[in-house]
C-alpha positions as CSV (number, residue, x, y, z in Angstrom):
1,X,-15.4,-7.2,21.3
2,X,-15.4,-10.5,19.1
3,X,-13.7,-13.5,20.1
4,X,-11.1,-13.1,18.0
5,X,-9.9,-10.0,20.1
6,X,-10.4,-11.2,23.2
7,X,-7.6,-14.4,22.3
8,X,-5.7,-11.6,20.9
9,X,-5.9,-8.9,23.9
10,X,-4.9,-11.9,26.1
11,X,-2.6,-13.2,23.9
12,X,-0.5,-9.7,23.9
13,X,-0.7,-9.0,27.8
14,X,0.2,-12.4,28.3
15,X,3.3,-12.2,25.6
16,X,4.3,-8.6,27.0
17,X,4.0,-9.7,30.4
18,X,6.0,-12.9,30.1
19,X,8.7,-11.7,28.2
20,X,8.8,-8.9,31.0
21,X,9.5,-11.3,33.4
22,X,12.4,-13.5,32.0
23,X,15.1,-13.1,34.8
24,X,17.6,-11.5,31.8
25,X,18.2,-11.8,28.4
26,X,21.5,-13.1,27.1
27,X,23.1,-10.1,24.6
28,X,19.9,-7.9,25.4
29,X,20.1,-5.0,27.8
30,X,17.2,-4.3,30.4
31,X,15.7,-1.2,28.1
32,X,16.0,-3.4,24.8
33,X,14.1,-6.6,26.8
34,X,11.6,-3.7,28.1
35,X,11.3,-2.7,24.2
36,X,10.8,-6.2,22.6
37,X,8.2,-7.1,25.3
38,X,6.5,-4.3,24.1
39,X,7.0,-4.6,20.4
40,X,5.6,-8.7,20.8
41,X,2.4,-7.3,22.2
42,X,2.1,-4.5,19.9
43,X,3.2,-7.1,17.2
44,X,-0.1,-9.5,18.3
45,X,-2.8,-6.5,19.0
46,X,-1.6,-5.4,15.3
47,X,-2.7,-9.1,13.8
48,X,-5.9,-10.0,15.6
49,X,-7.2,-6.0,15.5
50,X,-7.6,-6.2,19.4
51,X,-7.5,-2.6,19.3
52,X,-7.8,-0.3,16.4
53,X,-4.5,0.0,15.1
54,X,-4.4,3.7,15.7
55,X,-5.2,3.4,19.4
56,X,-2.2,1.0,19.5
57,X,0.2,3.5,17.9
58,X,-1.2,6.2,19.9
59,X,-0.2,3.7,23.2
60,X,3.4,2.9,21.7
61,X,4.1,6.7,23.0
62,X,3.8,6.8,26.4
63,X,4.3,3.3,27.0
64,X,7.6,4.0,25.7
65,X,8.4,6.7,28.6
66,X,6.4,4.7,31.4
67,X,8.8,1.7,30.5
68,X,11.6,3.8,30.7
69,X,12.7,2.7,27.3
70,X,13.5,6.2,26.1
71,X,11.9,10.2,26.9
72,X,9.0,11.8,25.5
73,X,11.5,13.5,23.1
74,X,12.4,10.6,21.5
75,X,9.1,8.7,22.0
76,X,7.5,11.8,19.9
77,X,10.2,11.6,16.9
78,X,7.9,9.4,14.3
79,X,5.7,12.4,14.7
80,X,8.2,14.3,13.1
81,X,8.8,12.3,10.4
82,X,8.9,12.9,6.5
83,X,6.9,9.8,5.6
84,X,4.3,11.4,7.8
85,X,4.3,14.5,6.5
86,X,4.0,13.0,2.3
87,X,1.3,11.2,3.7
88,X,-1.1,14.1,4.7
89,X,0.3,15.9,1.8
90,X,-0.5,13.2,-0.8
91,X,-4.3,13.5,1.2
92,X,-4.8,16.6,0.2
93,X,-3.9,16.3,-3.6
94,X,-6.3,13.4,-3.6
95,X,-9.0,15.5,-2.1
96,X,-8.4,17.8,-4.8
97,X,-8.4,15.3,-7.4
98,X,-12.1,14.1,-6.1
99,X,-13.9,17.4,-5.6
100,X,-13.2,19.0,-8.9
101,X,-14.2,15.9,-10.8
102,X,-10.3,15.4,-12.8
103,X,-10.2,11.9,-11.5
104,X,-13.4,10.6,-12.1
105,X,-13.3,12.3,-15.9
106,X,-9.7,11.0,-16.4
107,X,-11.2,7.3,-15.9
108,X,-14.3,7.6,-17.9
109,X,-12.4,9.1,-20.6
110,X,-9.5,6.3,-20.6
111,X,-12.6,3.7,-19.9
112,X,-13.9,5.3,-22.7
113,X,-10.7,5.4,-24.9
114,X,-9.9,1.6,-24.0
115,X,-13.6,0.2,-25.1
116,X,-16.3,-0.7,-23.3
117,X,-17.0,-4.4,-23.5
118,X,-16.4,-6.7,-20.3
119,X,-12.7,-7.6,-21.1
120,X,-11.8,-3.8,-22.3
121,X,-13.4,-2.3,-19.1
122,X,-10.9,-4.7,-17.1
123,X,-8.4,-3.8,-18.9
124,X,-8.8,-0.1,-18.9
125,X,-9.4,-0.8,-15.2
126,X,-5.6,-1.7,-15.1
127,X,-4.6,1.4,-17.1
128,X,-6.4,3.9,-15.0
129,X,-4.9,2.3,-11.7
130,X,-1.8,3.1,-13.6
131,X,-2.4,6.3,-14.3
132,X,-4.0,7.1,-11.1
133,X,-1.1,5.6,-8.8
134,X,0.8,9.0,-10.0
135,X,-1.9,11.5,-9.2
136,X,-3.4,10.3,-6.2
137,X,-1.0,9.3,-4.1
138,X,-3.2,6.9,-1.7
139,X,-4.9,3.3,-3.1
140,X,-8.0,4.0,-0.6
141,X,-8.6,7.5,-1.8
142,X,-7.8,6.0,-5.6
143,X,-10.3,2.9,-4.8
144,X,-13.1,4.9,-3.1
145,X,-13.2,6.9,-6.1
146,X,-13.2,4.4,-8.5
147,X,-15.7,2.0,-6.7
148,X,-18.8,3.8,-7.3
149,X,-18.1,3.8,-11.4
150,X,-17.0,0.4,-11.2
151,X,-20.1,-0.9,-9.5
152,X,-22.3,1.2,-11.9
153,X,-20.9,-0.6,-15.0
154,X,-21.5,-3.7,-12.8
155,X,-25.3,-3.2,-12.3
156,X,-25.5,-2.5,-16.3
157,X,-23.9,-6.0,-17.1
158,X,-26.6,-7.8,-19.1
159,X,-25.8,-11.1,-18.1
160,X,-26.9,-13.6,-15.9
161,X,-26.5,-14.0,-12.5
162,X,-23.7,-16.4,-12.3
163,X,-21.8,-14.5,-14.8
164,X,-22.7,-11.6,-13.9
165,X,-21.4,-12.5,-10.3
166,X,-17.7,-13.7,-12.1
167,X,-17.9,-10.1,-13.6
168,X,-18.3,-8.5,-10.7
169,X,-15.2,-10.4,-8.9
170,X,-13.1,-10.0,-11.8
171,X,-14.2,-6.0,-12.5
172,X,-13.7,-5.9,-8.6
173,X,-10.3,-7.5,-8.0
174,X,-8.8,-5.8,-10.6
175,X,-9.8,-2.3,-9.0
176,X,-8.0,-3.4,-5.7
177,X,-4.9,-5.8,-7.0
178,X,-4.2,-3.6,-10.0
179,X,-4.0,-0.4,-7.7
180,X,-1.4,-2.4,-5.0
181,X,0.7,-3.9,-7.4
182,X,1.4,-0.9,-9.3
183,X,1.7,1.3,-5.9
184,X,5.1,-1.0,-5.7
185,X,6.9,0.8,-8.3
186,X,5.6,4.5,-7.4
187,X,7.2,6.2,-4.0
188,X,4.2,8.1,-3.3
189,X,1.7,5.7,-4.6
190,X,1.3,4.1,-0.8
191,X,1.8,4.4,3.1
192,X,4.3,1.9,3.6
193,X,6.9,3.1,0.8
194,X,7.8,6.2,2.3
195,X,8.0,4.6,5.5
196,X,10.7,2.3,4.4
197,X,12.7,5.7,2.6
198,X,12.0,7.2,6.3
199,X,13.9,4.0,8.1
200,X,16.6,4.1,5.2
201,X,17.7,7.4,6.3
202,X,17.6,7.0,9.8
203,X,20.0,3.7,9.1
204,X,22.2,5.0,6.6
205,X,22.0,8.7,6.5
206,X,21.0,8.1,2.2
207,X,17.9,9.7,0.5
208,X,15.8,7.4,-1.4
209,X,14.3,9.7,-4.6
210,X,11.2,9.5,-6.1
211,X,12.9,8.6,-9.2
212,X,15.6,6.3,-7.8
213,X,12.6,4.6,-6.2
214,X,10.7,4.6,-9.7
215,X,13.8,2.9,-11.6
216,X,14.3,0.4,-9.1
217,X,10.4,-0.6,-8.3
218,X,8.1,0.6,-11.5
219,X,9.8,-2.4,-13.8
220,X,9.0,-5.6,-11.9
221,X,6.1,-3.5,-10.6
222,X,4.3,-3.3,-13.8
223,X,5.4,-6.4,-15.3
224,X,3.4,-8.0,-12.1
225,X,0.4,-5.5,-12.2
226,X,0.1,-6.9,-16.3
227,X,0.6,-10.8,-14.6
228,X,-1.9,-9.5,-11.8
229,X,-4.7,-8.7,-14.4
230,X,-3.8,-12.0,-16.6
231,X,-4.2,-14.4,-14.0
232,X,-7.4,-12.3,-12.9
233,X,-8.8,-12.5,-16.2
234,X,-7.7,-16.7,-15.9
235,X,-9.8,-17.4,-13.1
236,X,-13.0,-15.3,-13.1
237,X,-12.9,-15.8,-17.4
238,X,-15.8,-13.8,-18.9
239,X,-17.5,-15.1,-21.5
240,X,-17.6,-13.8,-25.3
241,X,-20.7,-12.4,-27.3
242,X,-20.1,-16.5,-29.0
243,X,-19.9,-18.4,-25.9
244,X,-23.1,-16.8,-24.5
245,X,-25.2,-17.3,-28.0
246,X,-23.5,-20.9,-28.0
247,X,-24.5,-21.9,-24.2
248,X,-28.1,-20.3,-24.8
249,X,-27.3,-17.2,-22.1
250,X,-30.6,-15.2,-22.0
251,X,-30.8,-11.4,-22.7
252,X,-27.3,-11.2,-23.7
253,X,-27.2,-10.4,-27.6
254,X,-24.0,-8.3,-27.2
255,X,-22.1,-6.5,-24.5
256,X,-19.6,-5.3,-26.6
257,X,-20.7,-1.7,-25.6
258,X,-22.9,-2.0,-22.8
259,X,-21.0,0.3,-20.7
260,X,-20.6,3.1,-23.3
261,X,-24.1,4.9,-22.4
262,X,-23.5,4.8,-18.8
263,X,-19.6,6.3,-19.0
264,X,-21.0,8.7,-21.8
265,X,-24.1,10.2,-19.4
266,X,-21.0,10.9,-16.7
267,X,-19.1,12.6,-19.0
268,X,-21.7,14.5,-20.1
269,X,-22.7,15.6,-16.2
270,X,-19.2,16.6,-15.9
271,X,-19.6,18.9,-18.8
272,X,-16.5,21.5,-20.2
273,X,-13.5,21.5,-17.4
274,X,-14.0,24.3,-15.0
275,X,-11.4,26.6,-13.7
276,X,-10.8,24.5,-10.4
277,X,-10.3,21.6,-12.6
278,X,-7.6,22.6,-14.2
279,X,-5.7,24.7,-11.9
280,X,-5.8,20.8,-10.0
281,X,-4.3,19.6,-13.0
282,X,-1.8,22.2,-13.3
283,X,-0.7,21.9,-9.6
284,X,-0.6,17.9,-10.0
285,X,1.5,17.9,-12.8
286,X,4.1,20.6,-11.6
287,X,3.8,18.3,-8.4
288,X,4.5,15.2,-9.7
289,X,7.2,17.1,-12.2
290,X,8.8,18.1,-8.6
291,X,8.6,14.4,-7.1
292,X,10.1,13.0,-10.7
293,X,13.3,15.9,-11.1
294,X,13.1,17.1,-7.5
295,X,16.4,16.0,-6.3
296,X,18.3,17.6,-9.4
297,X,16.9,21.0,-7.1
298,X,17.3,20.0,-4.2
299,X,13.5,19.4,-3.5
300,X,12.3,16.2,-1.7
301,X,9.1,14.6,-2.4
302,X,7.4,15.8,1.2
303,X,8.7,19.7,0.4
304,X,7.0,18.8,-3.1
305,X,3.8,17.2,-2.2
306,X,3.5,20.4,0.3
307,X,3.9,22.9,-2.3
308,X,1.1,21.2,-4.6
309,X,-1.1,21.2,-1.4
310,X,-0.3,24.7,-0.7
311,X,-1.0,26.2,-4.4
312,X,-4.3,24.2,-4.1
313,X,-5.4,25.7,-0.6
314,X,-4.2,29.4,-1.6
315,X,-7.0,32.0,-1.6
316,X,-6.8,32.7,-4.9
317,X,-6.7,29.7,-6.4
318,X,-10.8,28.7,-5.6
319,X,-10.1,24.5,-5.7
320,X,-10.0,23.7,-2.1
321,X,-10.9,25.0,1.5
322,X,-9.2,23.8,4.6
323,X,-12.6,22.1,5.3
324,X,-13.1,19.9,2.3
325,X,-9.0,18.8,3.5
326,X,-9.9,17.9,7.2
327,X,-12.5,14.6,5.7
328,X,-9.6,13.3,4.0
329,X,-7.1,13.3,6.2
330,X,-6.9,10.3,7.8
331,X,-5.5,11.1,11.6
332,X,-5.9,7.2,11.9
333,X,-3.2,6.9,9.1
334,X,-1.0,9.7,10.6
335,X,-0.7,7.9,14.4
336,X,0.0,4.5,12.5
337,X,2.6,5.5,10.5
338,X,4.1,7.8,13.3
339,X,3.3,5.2,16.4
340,X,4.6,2.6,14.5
341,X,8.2,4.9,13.6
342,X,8.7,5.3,17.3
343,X,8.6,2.4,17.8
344,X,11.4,1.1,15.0
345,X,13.4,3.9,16.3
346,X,13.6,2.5,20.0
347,X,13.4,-1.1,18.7
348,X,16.9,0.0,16.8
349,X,17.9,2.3,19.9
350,X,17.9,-0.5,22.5
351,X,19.6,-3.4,20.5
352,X,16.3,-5.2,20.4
353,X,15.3,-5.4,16.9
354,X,19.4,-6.6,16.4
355,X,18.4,-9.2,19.0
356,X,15.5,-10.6,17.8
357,X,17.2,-10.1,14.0
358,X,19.8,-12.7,15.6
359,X,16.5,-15.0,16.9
360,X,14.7,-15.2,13.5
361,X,18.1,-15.5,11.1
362,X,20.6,-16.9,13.2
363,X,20.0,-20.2,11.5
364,X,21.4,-18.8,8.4
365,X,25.0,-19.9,7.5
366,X,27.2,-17.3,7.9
367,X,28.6,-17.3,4.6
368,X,25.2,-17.3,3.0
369,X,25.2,-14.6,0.1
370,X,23.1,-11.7,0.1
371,X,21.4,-12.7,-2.9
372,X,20.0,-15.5,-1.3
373,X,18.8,-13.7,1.9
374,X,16.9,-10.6,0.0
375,X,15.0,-13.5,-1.7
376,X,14.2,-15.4,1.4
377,X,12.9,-12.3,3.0
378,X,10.8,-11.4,-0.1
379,X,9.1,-14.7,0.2
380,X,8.5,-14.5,3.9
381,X,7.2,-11.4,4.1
382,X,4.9,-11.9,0.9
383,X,3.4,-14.6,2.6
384,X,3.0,-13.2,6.4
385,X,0.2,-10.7,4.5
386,X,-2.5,-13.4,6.0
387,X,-2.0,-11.9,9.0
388,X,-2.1,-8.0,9.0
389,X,-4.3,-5.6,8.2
390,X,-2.9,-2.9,6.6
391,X,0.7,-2.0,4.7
392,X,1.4,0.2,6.9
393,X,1.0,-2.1,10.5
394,X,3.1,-4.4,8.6
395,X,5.8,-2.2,7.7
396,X,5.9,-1.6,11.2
397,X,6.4,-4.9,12.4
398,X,8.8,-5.7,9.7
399,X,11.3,-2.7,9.2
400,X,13.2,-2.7,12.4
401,X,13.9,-6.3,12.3
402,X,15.3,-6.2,8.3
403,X,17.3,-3.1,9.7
404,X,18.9,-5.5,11.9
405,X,19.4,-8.3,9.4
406,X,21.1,-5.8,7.3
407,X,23.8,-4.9,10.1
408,X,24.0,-8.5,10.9
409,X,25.2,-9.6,6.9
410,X,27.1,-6.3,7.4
411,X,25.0,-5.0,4.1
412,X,23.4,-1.7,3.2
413,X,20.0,-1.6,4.5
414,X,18.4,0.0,1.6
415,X,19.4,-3.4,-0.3
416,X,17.0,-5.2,2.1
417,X,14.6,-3.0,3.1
418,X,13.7,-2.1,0.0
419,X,12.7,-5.6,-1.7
420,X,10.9,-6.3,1.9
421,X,8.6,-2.5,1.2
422,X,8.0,-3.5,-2.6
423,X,6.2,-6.7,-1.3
424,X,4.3,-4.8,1.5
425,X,3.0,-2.2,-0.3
426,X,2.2,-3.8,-3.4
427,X,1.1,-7.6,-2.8
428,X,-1.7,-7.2,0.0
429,X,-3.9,-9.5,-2.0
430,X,-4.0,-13.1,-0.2
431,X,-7.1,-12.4,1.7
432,X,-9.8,-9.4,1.9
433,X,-8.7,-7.7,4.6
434,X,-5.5,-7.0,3.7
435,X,-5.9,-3.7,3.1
436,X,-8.7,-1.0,3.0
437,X,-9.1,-1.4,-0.4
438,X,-9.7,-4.9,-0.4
439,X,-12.2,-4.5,2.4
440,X,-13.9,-1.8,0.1
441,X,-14.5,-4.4,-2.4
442,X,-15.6,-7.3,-0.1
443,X,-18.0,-5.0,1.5
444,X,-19.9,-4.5,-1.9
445,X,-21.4,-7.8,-1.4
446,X,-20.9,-9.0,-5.3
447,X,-17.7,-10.9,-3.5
448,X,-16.4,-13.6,-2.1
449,X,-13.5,-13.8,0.8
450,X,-11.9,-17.1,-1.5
451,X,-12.2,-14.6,-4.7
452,X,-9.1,-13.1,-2.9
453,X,-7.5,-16.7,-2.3
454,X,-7.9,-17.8,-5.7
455,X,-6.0,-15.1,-7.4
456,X,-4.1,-14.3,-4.3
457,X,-1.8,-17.2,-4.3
458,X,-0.9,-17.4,-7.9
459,X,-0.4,-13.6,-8.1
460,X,1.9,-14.0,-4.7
461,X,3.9,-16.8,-6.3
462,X,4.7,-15.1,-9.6
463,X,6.1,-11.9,-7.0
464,X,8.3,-13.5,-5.5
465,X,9.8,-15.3,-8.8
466,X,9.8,-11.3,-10.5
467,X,11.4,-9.8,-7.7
468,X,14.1,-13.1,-7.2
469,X,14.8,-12.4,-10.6
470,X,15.2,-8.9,-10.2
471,X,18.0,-9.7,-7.3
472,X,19.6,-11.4,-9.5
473,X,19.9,-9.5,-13.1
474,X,18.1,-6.3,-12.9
475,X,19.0,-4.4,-10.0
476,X,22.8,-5.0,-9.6
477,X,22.4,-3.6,-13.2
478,X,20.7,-0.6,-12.1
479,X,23.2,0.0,-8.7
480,X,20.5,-1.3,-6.2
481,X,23.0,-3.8,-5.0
């Protein structure tokens, strides 16, 4: 173990235990002080990675029962959640998508289509991340397949090592920013959002659609993946065919096209669509068709993603085995999400998330408008990414706590939980390890950890003025408030 872990194993034992011990809790029952003690250490092993975050969620279970904070019953109930179940779903569409070869030759084509020099890749970068947040339904599947193109177009850039090195962070950070930000706007685009549909309808009983989910979060979402990739383009500025001949740049004549041959050659080794390419296109499309007009049918977006996965595993159709499925699903992702639902459930259950809701917020005037709250929270949470790995560890953390806010102000949950999920899932870009796909990047070596600093903190602060404008004049217009 690193340092780092041992300060935060110690700091979590010592936190659990402590809070354990307080004599009594005013306005907290014994069970809800037993539940916060354990959500404080789960809270610190989550943001120093004392213990791999699915080990911790696997712990949350019978910890639960040995505390006596609830039974097994209960302790088992994120396991039989929804948000789960779209998760492992979405997994298998993505495998799909990456052994037939449709989403690697639906990015060289658009790659293609967009123009190949430095500034067009990036920008068609952005476009395929868009396109892809639909049809994959996981950033680290759509970023694992991507990376491998995108550091092949790197290796071709003829330029020299300093700029080839701003190339790289600016081909590599729009990969991983581009394919959050737009995940905001797209229900099954990431972990955390269907977690926060999952702890809507345990608070309020309401469904949150895929396309009630897509009015309210695509807007501001693609505004700020369009901001995302200006700001990119800002700091890690490429230079033009101009500027190199001006500053005397050596063996760089033109690099208007200097990714055309290397797209064209995979495009060629793909050759004519084969059968189980397009039976995975048909399946995707009716899918997504299900997620986007299931709720006129009374289909949801798990019973959807399940049919998609169903069609794809089907005998007859020859696109996947059960085999090529097992690699991609992640069980790590699966005892994270579920773990970490338990948990909220018994935070909620024993009056401790209210409690600590109370703690954090009681400060707040109590005539303070909504408006004003939503906006505060967007900003805290934005910023409290520098200290969590992973969406979907910090959805857990966060959700129970904003459930409780919303009872306090005596509002609907969904119009705080939802603004708080946006910024989760789609602004993970203050530091590398953030998320998977950030750490993807990093790992390449052509990077930086401040690359992520640079454009992290601009791209944060231009979030949370979008989405506080949003609370103000877009989504009372479109019934989110």
């Amino acid at each position: 173990m690193t340092k780092k872990q041992w300060i935060g194993l110690g700091l979590a034992v010592l936190l659990f235990t402590s809070i354990l011990c307080i004599p009594g809790i005013q306005g907290l029952e014994p069970e809800g002080q037993r539940c916060l003690a354990l959500f404080a250490g789960v809270f610190v092993l989550y943001m120093f990675e004392a213990v791999p975050a699915a080990v911790i969620s696997i712990a949350i279970i019978p910890l639960l029962v040995i505390l006596r904070i609830t039974d097994i019953s209960e302790a088992l109930e994120g396991f039989a959640s929804s948000s789960t179940y779209l998760v492992i779903g979405s997994f298998i569409l993505a495998a799909a998508m990456i052994k037939t070869g449709l989403g690697k030759r639906i990015t060289c084509g658009l790659l293609l289509l967009m123009g190949t020099g430095p500034l067009r890749i990036s920008f068609g970068l952005m476009i395929v991340n868009m396109v892809m947040a639909f049809l994959i339904p996981s950033s680290t599947a759509r970023t694992a397949m991507l990376l491998p193109i995108c550091l092949s177009v790197i290796r071709e850039y003829p330029g020299g090592k300093d700029e080839k090195r701003r190339y790289a962070a600016n081909i590599l950070l729009t990969l991983c920013v581009t394919s959050s930000t737009i995940s905001a706007g797209i229900l099954t685009s990431t972990i955390s959002n269907p977690m926060a549909a999952d702890y809507i309808r345990n608070a309020t009983g309401q469904t949150v659609s895929y396309g009630s989910w897509f009015c309210w979060g695509f807007p501001p979402a693609l505004v700020m993946t369009v901001i995302s990739w200006l700001i990119i383009q800002l700091v890690f500025r490429l230079k033009g065919n101009k500027e190199q001949k001006a500053s005397g740049t050596p063996a760089v004549q033109d690099v208007s096209g200097y990714g055309r041959k290397y797209l064209k050659h995979q495009m060629e080794a793909l050759g004519k669509p084969k059968a189980p390419e397009i039976l995975t296109g048909l399946v995707i499309m009716l899918t997504v068709l299900l997620w986007v007009g299931g709720g006129w049918i009374g289909i949801d977006s798990t019973s959807a993603a399940f049919v998609g996965a169903v069609l794809l595993l089907l005998p007859m159709c020859p696109v996947l085995e059960w085999k090529d499925c097992q690699s991609h699903i992640s069980l790590s992702v699966v005892f994270i999400i579920s773990g970490g639902i338990s948990l909220g459930n018994a935070m909620a259950g024993t009056g401790a998330s209210s409690w600590l809701a109370d703690q954090v917020f009681g400060l707040l005037p109590k005539d303070v408008s909504l408006s004003l709250v939503i906006i505060l929270s967007i900003i805290v949470v934005q910023f409290m990414h520098v200290f969590f790995v992973g969406t979907a560890t910090m959805a857990n953390a966060f959700f129970p706590i904003l459930v409780s806010l919303a009872a306090r102000m005596e509002a609907d949950p969904l119009c705080i939980i939802l603004p708080a999920a946006f910024m989760i899932g789609g602004y993970p870009v203050l530091v590398f390890f953030n998320t998977t796909p950030n750490i993807l990047c990093y790992d390449t070596g052509y990077m930086r950890s401040s690359d992520f600093v640079k454009t992290g903190i601009p791209i944060s602060i231009a979030a949370c003025i979008v989405y506080s404008l949003c609370v103000r004049w877009y989504w009372p217009v479109v019934n989110m408030l």
